[in-house]
Backbone as XML, in Angstrom:
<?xml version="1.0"?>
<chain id="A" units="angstrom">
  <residue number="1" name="UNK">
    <atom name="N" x="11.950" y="-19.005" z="10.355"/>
    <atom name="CA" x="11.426" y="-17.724" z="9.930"/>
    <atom name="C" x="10.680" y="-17.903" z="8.615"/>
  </residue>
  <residue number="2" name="UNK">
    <atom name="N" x="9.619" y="-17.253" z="8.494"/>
    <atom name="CA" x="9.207" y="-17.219" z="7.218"/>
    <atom name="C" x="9.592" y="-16.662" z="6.267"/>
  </residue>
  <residue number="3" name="UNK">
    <atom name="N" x="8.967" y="-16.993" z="5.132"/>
    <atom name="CA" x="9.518" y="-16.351" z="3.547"/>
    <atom name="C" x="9.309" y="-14.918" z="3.349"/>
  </residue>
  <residue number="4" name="UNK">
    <atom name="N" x="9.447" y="-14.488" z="2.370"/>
    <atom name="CA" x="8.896" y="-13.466" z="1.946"/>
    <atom name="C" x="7.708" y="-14.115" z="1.726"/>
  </residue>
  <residue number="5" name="UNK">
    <atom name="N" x="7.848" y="-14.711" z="0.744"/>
    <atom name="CA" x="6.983" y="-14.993" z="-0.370"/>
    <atom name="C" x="5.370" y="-15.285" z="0.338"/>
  </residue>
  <residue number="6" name="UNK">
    <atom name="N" x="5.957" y="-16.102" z="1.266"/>
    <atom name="CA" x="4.428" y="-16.616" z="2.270"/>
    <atom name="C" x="4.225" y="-15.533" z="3.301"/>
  </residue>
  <residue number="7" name="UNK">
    <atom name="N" x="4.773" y="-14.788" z="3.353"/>
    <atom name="CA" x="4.062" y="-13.585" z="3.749"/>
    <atom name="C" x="3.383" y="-12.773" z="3.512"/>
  </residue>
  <residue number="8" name="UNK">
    <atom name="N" x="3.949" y="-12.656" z="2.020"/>
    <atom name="CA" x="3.102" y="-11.397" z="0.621"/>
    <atom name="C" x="2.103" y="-12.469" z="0.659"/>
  </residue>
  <residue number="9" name="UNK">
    <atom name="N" x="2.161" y="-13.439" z="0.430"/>
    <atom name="CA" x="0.489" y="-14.550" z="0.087"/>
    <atom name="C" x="-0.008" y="-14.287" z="1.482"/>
  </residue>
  <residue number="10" name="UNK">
    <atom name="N" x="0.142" y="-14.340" z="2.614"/>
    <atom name="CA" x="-1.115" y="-14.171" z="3.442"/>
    <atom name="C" x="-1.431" y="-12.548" z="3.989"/>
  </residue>
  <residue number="11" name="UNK">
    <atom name="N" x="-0.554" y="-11.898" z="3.365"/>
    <atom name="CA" x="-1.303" y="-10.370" z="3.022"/>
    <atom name="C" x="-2.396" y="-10.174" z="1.968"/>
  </residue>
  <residue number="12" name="UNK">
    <atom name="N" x="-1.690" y="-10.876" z="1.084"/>
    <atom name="CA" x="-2.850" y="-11.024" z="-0.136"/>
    <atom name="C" x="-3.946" y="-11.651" z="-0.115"/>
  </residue>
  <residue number="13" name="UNK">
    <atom name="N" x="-4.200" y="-12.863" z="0.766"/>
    <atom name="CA" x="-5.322" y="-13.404" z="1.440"/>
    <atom name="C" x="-5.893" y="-12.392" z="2.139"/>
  </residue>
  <residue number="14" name="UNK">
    <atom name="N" x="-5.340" y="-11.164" z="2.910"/>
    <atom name="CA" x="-5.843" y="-10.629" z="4.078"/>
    <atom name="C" x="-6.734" y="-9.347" z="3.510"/>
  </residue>
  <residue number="15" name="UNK">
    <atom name="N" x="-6.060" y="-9.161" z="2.291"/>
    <atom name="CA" x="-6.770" y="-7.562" z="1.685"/>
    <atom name="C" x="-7.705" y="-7.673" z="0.986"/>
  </residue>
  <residue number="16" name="UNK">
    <atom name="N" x="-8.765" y="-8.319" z="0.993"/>
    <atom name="CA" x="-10.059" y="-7.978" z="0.825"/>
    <atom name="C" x="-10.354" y="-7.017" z="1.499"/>
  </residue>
  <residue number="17" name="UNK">
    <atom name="N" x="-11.362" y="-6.050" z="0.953"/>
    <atom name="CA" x="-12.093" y="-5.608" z="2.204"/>
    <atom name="C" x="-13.418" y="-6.274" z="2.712"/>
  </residue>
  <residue number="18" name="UNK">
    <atom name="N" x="-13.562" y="-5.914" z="4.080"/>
    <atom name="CA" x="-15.116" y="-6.924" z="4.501"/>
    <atom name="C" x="-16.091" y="-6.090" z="4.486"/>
  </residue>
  <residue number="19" name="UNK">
    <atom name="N" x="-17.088" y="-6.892" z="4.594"/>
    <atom name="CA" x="-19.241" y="-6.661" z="4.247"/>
    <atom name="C" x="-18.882" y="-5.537" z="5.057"/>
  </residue>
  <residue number="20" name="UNK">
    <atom name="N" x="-19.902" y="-4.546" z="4.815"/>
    <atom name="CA" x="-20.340" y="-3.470" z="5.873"/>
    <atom name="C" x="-20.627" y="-3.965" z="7.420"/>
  </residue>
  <residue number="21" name="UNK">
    <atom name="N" x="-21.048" y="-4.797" z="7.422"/>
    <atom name="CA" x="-21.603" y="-5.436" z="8.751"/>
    <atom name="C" x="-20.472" y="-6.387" z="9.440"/>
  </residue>
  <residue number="22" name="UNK">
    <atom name="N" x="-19.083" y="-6.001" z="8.777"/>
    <atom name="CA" x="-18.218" y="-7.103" z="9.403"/>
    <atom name="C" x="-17.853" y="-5.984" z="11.187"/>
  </residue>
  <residue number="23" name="UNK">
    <atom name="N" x="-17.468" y="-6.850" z="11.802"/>
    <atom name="CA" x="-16.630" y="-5.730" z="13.048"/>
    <atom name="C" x="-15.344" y="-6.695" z="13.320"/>
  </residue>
  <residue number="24" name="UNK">
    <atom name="N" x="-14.930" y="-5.155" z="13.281"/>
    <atom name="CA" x="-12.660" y="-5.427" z="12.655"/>
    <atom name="C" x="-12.612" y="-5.680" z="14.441"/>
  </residue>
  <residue number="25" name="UNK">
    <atom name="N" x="-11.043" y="-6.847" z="14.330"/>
    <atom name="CA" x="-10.546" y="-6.986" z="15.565"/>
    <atom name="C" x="-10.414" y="-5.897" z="16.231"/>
  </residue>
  <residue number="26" name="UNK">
    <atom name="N" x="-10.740" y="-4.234" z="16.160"/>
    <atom name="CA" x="-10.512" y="-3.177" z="16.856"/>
    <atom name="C" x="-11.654" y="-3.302" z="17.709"/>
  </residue>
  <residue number="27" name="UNK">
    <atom name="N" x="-12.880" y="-3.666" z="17.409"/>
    <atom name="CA" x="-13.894" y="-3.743" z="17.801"/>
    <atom name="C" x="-15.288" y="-2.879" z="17.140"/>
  </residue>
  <residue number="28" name="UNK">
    <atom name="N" x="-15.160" y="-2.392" z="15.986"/>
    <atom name="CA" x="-15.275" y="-1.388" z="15.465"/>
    <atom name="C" x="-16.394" y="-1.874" z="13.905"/>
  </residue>
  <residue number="29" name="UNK">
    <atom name="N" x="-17.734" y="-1.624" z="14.236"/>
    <atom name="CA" x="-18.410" y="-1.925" z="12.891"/>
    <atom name="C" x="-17.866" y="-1.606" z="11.505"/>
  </residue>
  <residue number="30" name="UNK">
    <atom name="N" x="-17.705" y="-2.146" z="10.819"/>
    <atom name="CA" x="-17.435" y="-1.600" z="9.529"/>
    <atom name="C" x="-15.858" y="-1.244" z="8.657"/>
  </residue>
  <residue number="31" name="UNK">
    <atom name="N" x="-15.465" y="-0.969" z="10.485"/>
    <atom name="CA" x="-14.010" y="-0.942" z="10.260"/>
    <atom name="C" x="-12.940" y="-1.795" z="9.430"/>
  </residue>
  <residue number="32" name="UNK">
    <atom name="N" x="-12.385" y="-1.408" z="8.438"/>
    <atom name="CA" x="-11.625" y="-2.056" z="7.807"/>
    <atom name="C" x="-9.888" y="-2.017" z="8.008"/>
  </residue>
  <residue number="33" name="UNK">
    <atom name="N" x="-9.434" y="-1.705" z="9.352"/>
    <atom name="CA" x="-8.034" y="-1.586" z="9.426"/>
    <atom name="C" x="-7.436" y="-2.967" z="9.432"/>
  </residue>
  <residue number="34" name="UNK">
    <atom name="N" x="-8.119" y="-4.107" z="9.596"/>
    <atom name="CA" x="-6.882" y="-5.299" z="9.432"/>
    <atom name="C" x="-6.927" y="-5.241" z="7.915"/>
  </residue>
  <residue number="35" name="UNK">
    <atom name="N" x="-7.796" y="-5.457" z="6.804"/>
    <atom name="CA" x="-7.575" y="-5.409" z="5.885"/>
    <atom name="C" x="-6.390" y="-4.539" z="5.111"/>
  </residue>
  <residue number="36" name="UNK">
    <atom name="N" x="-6.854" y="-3.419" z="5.478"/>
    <atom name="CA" x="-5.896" y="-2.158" z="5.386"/>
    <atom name="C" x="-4.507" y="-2.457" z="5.904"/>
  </residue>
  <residue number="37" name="UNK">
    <atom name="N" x="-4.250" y="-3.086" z="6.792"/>
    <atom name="CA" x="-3.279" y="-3.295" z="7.167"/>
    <atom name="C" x="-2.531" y="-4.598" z="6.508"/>
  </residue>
  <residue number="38" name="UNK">
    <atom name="N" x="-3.242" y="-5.195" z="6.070"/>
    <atom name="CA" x="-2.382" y="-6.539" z="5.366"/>
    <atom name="C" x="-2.239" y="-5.965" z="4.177"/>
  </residue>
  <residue number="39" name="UNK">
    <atom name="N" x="-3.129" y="-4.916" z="3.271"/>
    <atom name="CA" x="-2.719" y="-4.237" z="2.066"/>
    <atom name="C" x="-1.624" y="-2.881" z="2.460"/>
  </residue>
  <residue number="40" name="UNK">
    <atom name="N" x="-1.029" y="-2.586" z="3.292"/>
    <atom name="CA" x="-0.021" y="-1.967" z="3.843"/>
    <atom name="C" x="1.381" y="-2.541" z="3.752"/>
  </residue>
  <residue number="41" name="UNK">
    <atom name="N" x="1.100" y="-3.315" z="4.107"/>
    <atom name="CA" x="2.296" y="-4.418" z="4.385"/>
    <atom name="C" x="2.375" y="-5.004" z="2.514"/>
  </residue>
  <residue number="42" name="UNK">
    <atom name="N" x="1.656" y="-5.436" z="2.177"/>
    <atom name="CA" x="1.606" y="-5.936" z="1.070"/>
    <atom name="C" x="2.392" y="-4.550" z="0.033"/>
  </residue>
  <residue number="43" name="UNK">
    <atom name="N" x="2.209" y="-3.357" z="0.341"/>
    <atom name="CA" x="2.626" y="-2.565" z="-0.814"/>
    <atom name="C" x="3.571" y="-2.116" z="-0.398"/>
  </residue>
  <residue number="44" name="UNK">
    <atom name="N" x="4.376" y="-2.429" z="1.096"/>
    <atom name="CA" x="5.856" y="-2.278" z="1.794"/>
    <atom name="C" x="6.443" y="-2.918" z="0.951"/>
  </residue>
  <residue number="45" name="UNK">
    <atom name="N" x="6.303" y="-4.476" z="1.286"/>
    <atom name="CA" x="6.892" y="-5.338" z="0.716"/>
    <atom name="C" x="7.249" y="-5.198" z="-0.968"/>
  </residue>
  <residue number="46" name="UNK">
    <atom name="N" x="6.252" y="-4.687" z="-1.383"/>
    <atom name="CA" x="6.404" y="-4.836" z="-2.887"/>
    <atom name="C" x="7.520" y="-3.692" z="-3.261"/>
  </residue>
  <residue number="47" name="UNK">
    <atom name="N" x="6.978" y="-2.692" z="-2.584"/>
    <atom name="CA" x="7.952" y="-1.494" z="-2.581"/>
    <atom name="C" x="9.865" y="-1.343" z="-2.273"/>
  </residue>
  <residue number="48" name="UNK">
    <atom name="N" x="9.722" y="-2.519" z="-1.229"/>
    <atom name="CA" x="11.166" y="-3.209" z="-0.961"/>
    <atom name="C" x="11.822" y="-3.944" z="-1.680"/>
  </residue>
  <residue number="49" name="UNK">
    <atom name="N" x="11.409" y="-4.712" z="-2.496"/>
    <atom name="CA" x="11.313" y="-5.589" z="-3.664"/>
    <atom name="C" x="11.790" y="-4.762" z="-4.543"/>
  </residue>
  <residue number="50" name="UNK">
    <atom name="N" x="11.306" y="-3.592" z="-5.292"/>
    <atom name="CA" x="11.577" y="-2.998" z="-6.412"/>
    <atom name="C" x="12.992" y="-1.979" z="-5.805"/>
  </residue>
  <residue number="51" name="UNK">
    <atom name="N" x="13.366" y="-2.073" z="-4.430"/>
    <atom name="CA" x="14.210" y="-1.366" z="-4.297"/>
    <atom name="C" x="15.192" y="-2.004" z="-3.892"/>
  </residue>
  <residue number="52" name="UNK">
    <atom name="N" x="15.819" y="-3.132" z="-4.372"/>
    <atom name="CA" x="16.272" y="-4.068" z="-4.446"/>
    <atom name="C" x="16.896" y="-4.757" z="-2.798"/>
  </residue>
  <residue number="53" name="UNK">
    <atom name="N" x="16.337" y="-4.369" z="-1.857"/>
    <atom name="CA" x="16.276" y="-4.995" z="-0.534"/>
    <atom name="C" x="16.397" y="-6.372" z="-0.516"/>
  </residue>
  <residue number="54" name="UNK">
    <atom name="N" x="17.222" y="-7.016" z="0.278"/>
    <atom name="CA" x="17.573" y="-8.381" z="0.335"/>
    <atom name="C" x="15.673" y="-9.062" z="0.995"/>
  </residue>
  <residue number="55" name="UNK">
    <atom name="N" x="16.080" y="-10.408" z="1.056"/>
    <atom name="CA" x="15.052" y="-11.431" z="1.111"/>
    <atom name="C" x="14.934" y="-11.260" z="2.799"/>
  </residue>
  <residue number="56" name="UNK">
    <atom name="N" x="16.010" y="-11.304" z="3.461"/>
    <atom name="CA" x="16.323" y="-11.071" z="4.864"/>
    <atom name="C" x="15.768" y="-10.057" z="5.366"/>
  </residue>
  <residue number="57" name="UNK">
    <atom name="N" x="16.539" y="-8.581" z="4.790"/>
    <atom name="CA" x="15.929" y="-7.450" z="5.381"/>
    <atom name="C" x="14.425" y="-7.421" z="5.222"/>
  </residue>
  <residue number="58" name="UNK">
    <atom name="N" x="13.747" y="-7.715" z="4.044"/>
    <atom name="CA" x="12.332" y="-7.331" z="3.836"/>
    <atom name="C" x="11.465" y="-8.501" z="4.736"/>
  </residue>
  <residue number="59" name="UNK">
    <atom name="N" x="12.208" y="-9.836" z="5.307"/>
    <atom name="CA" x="11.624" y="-10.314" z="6.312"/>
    <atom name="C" x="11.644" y="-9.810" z="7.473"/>
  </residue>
  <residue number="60" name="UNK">
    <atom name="N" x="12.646" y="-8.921" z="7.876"/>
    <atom name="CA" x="12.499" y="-8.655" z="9.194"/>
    <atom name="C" x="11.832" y="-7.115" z="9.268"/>
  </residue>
  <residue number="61" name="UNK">
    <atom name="N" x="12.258" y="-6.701" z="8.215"/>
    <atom name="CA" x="11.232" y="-4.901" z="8.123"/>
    <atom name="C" x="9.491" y="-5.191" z="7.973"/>
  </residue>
  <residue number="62" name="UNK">
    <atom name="N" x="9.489" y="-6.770" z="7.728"/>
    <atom name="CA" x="7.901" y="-7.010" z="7.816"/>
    <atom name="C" x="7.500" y="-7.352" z="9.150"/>
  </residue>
  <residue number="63" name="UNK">
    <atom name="N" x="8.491" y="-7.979" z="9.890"/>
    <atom name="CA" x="8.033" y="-8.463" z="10.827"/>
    <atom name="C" x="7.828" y="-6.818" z="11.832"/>
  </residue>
  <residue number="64" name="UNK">
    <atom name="N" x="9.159" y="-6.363" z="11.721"/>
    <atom name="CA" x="8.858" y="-5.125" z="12.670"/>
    <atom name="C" x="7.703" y="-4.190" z="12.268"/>
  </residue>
  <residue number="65" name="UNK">
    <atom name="N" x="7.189" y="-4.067" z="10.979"/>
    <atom name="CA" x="6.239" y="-3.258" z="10.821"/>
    <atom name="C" x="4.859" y="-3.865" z="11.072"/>
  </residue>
  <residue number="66" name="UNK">
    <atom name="N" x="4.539" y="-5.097" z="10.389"/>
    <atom name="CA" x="3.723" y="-5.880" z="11.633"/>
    <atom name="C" x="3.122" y="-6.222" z="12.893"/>
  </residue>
  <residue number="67" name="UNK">
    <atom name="N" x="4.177" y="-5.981" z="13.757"/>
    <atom name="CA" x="4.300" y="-6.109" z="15.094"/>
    <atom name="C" x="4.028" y="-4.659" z="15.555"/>
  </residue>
  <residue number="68" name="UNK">
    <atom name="N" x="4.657" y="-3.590" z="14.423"/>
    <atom name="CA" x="3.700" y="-2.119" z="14.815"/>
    <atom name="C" x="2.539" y="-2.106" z="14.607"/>
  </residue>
  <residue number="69" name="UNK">
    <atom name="N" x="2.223" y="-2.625" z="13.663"/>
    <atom name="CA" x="0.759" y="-2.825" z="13.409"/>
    <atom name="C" x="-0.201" y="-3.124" z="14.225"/>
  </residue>
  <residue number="70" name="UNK">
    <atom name="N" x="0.270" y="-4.511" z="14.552"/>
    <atom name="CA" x="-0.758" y="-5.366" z="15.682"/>
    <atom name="C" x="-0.803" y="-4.341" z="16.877"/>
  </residue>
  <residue number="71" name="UNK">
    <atom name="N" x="0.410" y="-4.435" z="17.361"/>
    <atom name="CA" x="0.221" y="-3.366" z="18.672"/>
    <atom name="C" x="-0.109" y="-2.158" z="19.119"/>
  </residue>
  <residue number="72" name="UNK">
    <atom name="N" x="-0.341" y="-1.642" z="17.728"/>
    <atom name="CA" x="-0.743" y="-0.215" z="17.864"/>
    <atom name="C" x="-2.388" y="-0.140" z="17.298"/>
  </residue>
  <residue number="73" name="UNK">
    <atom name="N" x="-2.983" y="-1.072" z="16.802"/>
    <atom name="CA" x="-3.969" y="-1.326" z="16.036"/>
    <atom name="C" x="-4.716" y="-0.251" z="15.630"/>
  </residue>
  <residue number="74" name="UNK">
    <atom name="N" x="-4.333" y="0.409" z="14.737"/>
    <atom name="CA" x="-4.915" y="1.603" z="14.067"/>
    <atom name="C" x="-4.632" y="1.043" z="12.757"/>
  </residue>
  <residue number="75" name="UNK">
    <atom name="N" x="-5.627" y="2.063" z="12.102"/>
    <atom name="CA" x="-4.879" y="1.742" z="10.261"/>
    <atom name="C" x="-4.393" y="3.240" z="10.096"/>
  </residue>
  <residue number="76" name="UNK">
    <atom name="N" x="-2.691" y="2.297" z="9.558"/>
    <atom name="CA" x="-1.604" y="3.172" z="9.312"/>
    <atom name="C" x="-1.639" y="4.590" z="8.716"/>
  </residue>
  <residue number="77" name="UNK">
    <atom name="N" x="-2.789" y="4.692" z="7.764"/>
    <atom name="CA" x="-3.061" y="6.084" z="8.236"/>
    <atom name="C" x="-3.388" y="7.447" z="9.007"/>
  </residue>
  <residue number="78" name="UNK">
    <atom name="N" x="-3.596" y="6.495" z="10.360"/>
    <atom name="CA" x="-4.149" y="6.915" z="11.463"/>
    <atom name="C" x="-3.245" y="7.512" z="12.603"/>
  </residue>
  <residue number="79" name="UNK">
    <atom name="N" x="-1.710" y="6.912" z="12.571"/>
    <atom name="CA" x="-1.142" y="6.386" z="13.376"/>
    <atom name="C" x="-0.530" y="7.857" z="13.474"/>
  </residue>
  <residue number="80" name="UNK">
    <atom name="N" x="0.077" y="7.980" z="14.901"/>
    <atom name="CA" x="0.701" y="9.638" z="15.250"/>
    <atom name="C" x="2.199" y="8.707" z="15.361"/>
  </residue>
  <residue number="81" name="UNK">
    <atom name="N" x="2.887" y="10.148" z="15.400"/>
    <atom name="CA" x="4.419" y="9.756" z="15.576"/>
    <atom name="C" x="4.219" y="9.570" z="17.058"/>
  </residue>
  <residue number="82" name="UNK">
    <atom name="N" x="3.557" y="9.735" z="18.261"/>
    <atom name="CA" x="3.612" y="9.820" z="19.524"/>
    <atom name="C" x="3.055" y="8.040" z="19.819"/>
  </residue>
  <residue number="83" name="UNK">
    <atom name="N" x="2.258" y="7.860" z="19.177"/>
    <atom name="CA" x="2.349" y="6.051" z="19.190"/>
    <atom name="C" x="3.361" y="5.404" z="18.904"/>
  </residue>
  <residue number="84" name="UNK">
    <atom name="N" x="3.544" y="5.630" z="17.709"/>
    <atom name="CA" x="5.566" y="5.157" z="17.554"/>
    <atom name="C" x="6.138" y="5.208" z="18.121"/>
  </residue>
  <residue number="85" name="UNK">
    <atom name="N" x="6.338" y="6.357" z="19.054"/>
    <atom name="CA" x="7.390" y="6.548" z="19.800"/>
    <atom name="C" x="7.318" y="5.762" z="21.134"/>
  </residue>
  <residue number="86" name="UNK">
    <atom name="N" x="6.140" y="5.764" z="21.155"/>
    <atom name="CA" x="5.516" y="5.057" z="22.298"/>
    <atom name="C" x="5.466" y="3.193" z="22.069"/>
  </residue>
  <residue number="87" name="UNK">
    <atom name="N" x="5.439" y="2.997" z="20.742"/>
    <atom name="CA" x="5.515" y="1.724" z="20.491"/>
    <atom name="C" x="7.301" y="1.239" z="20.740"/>
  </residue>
  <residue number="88" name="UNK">
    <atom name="N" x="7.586" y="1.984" z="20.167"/>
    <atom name="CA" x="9.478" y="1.778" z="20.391"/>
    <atom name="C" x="10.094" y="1.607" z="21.452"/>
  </residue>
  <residue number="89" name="UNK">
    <atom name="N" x="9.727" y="2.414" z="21.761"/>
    <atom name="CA" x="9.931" y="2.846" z="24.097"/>
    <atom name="C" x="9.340" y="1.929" z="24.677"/>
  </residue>
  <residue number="90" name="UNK">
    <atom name="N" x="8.160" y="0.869" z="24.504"/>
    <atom name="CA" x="7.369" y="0.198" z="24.908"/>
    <atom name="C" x="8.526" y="-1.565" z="25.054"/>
  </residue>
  <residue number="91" name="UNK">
    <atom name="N" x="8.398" y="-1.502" z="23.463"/>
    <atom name="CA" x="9.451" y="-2.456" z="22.981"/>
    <atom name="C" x="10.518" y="-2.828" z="23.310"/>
  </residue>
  <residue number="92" name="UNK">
    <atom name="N" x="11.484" y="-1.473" z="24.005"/>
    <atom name="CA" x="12.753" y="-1.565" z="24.108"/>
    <atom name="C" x="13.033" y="-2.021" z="25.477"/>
  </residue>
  <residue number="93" name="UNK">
    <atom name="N" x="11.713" y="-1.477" z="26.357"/>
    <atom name="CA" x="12.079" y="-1.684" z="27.691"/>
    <atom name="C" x="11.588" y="-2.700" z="28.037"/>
  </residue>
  <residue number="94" name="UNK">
    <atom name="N" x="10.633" y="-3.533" z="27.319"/>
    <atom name="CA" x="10.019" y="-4.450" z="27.535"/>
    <atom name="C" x="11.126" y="-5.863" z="27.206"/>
  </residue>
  <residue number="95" name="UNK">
    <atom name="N" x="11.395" y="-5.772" z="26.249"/>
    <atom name="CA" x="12.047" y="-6.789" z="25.776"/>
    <atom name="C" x="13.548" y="-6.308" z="26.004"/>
  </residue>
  <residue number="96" name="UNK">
    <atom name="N" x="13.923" y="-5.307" z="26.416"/>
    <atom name="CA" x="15.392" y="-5.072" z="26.792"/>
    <atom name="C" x="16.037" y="-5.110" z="25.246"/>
  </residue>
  <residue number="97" name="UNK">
    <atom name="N" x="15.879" y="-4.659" z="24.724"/>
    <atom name="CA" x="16.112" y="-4.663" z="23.085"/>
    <atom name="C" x="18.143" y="-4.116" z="22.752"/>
  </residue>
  <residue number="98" name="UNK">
    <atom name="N" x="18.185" y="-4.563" z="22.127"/>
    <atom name="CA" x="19.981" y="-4.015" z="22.020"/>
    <atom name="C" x="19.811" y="-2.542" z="20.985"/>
  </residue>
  <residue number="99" name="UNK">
    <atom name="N" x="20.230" y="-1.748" z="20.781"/>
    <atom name="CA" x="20.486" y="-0.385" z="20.298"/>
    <atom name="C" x="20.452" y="-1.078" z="18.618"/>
  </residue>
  <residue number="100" name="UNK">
    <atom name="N" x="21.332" y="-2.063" z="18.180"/>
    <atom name="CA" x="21.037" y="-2.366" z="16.740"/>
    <atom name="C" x="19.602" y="-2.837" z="16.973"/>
  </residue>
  <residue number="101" name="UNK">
    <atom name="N" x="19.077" y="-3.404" z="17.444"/>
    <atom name="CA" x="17.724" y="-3.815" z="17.298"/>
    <atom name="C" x="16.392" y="-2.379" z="17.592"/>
  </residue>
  <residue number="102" name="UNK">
    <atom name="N" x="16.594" y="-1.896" z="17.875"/>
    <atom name="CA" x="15.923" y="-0.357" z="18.304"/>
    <atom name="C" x="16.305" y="0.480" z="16.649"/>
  </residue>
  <residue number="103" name="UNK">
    <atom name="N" x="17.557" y="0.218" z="16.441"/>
    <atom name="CA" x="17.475" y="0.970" z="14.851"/>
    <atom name="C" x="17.555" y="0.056" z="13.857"/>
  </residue>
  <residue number="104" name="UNK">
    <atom name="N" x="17.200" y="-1.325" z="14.001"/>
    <atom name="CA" x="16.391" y="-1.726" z="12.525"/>
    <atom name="C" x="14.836" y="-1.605" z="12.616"/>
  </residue>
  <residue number="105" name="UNK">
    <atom name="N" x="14.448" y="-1.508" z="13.787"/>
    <atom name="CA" x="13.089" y="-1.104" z="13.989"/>
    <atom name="C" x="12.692" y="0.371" z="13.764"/>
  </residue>
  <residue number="106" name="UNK">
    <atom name="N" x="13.287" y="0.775" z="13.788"/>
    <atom name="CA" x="12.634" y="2.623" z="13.097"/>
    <atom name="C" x="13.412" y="2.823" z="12.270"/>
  </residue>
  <residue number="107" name="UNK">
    <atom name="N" x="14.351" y="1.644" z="11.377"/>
    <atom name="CA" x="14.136" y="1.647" z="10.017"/>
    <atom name="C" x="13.667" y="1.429" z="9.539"/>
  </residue>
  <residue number="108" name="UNK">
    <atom name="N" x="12.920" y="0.216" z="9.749"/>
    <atom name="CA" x="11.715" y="-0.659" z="9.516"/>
    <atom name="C" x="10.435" y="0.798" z="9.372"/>
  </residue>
  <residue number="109" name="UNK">
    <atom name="N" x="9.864" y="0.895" z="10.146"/>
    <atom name="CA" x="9.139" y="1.533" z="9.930"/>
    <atom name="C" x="8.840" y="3.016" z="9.404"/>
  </residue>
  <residue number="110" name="UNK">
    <atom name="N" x="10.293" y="3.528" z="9.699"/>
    <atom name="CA" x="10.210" y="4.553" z="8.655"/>
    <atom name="C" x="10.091" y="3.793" z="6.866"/>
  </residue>
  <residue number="111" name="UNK">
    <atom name="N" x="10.843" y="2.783" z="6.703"/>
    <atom name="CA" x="11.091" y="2.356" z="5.417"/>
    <atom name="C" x="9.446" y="1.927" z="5.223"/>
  </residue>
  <residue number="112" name="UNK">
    <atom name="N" x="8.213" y="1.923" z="5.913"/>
    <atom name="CA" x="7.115" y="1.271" z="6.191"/>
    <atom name="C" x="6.592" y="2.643" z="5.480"/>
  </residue>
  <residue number="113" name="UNK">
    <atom name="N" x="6.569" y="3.386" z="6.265"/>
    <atom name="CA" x="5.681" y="4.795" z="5.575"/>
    <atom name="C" x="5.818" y="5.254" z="4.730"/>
  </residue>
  <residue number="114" name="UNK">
    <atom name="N" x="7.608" y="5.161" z="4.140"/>
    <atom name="CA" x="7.821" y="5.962" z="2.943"/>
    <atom name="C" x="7.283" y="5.353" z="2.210"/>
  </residue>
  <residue number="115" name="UNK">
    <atom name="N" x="7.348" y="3.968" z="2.198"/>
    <atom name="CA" x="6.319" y="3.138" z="0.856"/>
    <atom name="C" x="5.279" y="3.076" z="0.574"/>
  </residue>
  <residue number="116" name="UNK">
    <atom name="N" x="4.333" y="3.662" z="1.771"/>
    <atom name="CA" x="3.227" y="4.005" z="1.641"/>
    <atom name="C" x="3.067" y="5.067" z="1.196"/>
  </residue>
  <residue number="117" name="UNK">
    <atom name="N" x="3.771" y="6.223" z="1.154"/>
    <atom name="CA" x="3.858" y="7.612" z="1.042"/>
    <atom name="C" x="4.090" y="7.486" z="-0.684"/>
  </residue>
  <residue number="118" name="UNK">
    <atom name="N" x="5.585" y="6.652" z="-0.568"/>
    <atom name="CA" x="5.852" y="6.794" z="-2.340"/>
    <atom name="C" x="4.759" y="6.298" z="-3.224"/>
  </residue>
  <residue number="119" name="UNK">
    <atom name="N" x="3.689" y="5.066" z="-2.407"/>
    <atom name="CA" x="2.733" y="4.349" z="-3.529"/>
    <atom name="C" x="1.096" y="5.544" z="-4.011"/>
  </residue>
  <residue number="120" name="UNK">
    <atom name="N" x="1.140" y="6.320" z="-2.749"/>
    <atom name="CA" x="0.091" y="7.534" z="-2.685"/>
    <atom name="C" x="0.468" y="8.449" z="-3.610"/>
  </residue>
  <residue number="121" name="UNK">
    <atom name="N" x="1.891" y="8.783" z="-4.616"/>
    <atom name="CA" x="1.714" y="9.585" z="-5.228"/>
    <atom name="C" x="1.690" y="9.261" z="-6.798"/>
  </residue>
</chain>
């Protein structure tokens, strides 16, 4: 499993934003949601960090919010609770997921928004 640490570094590699003329893996001119999204993750993480969250949990609340990320490919401002829900339900039945694993994942990502929420004000 990876670090924290090398995770926050290839978020931090990832948040530039690109040229006007770049087109984001959405398919989308101009679009900047992977960026956005590695600076998402990047201000989770940091946000977990200051709230004194173990090295463990903030690896795996990255990975699950990540993996929302990728699969839902919107930038997280975008995202409805009906994708979530739909990402979760997707997840659970797919991978047959155990009930603790279904609720560190929408802890994960609730703990995902509030940090985004707490860094917006």
């Amino acid at each position: 499993m990876r670090s924290v640490t090398s995770i926050r570094n290839s978020l931090i590699n990832a948040s530039e934003d690109p040229p006007a003329d770049h087109i984001c893996e959405c398919g989308q001119r101009g679009q900047v949601c992977g960026p956005r999204r590695g600076r998402a993750l990047e201000i989770a993480l940091e946000a977990w960090e200051l709230k004194g969250y173990s090295d463990g949990t903030r690896r795996v609340y990255a990975s699950h919010a990540s993996e929302m990320l990728r699969e839902i490919n919107s930038p997280p401002g975008s995202i409805t609770l009906r994708q979530l829900r739909r990402h979760i339900l997707d997840a659970k039945r797919a991978k047959g997921l155990a009930r603790a694993t279904v609720y560190s994942k929408v802890n994960a990502i609730r703990a995902f928004f509030e940090a985004l929420e707490d860094y917006g004000r």
